[in-house]
N, C-alpha and C positions, 0 to 999 in steps of 0.2 A: 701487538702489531695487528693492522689490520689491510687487506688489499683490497682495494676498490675496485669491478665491474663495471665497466657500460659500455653500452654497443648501440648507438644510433644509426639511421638508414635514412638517406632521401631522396628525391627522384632529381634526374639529371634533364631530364626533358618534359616537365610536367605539362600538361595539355596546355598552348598560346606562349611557352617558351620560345622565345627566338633570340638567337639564331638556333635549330638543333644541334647539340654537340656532338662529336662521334668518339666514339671509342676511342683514336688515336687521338683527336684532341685531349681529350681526359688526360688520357698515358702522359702525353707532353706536359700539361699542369701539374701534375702530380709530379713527375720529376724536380720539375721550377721551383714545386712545393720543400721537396727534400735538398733541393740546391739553396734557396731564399727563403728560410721560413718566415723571416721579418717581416715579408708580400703579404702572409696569410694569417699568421698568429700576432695578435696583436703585442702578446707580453714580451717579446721576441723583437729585442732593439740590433740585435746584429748577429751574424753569423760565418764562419770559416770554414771551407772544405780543408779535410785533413788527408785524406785519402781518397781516391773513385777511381774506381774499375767499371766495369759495363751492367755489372751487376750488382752492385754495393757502394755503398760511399759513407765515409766515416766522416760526421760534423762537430765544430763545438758552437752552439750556439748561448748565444750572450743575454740575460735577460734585465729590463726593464728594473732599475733599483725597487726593490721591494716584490717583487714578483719571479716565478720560479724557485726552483732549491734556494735552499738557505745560501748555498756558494754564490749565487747567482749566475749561474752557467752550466751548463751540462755536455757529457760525450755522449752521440749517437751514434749505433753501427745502422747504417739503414741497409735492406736486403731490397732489392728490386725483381719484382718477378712478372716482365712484361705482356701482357698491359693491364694485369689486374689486379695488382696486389704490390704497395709495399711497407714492410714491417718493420720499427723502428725500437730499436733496445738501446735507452738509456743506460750510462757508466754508475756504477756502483754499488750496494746491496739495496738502496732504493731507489733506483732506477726502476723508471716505468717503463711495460711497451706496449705501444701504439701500432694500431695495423688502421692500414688506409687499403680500401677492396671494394675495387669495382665489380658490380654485376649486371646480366643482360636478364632480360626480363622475351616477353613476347616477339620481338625484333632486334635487331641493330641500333635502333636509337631507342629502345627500352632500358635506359640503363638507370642504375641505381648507384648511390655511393658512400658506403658504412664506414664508420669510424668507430673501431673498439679500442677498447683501454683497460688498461689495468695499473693502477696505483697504486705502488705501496709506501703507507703509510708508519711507519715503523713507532711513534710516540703515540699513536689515537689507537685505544683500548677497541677490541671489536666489541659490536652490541652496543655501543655508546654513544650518547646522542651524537657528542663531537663527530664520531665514524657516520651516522644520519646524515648530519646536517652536512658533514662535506662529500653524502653520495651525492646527495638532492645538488648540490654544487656543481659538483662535476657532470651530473645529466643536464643540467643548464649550460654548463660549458659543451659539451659533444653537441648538444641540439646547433649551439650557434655554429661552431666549428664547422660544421659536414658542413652546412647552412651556406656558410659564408667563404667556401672553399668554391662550391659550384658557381657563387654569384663571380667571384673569382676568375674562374674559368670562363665564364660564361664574356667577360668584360674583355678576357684576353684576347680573345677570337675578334669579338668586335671590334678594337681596334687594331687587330691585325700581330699583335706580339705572337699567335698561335695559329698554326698552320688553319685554313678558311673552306676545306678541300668540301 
């Protein structure tokens, strides 16, 4: 068995961004994120709240035939920890978890936004190309992710789905 690492970072306001986002716009996406992951992840054909409290919300989201766990579906407990951080632990002994963390840099709209991971792979031998080739995999998956999370974000505001403040 082997568990996979990675942790990508990108900037949320990179210089001739617009609209600037703010920290509580972020917060708001990111929750939408843990409510709809369908919006963001593309393997991610439908999803279900099971549970939510103010600070946690249990999912089961449903994935794209051929994509995801072998079930094709999985339980998440997600942990909310406002406004910079929420951490997401898959059901089972390979269940992954995912932390979505926002940070401030020099200012207010210096922000950044990481997405680490950890896979585990319980049939791919560590040291082995197969464990290689689907780190190099999953680093190309987190780069789009963060990526494609802030363009995300960024699209909500502009049409108004995310507070404009």
């Amino acid at each position: 068995m082997v568990v996979l690492y990675q942790s990508q970072t990108y900037p949320i306001n990179p210089p001739g961004a617009e609209p600037v986002l703010t920290l509580e716009q972020v917060w708001d996406v990111l929750v939408i994120k843990c409510r709809q992951p369908e919006l963001f992840i593309q393997p991610i054909a439908s999803s279900t709240i099971l549970e939510e409290t103010e600070t946690t919300i249990k999912r089961e989201a449903i994935f794209s035939e051929g994509m995801g766990p072998p079930s094709g579906r999985v339980i998440e407990d997600i942990v909310l920890k406002k406004p910079w951080k929420a951490d997401f632990q898959g059901s089972g002994p390979d269940g992954a978890f995912i932390s979505n963390l926002v940070s401030q840099g020099r200012d207010a709209t210096d922000l950044y936004l990481t997405f680490y991971f950890e896979w585990p792979y319980p049939q791919i031998e560590e040291g082995s190309d197969e464990a290689k080739k689907s780190s190099e995999q999953l680093w190309e998956m987190a780069k789009e992710a963060v990526s494609h999370t802030v363009n995300v974000a960024r699209e909500m505001v502009k049409v108004g789905k995310v507070g404009t403040k």
